[in-house]
N, C-alpha and C positions, 0 to 999 in steps of 0.2 A: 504494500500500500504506500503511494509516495505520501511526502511532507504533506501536499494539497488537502488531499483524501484524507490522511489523520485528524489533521485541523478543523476541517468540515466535519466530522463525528464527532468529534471533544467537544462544539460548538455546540451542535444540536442535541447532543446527549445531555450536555450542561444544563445549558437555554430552556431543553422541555423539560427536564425534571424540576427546574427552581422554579419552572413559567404553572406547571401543573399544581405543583406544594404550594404557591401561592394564589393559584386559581380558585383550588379548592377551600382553602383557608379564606378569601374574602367570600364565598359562598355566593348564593344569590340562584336566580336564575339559570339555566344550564347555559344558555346564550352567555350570561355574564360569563360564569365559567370558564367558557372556551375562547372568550376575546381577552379576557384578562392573561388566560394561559399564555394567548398568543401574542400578544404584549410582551409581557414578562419572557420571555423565551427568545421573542426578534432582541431583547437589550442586552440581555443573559449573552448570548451566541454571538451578538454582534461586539459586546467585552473581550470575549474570550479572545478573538482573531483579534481586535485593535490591540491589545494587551500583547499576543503573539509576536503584533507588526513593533510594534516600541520594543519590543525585548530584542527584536532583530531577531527571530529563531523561523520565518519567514521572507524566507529571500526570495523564495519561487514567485513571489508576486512580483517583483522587480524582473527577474528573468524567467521567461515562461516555459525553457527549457528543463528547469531546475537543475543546472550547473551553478 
């Protein structure tokens, strides 16, 4: 699995478990539920890889060869 493909699972495997545990926890409607999830999850997932890009442990986005 290259760098890409790991980063994009850590992301989303992140993103939906904090986006769910939060979803569930502000309770509500099933609607609310699953917009809150998916909130929580797009910020979650979208940390994880900006965090990645500042550590520098993401260079594949610079070069799309991954050299």
């Amino acid at each position: 699995m290259s760098e890409a493909n790991t980063l994009a699972v850590l992301a989303g495997g992140v993103g939906g478990a904090v986006g769910a545990f939060v979803g569930v926890a502000v309770g509500g409607a099933a609607l609310t539920v699953a917009l809150t999830t998916l909130v929580v999850a797009l910020l979650v997932g979208g940390g994880v890889v900006a965090s990645a890009v500042i550590a520098g442990d993401v260079e594949f986005l610079v070069d799309p060869n991954g050299e």
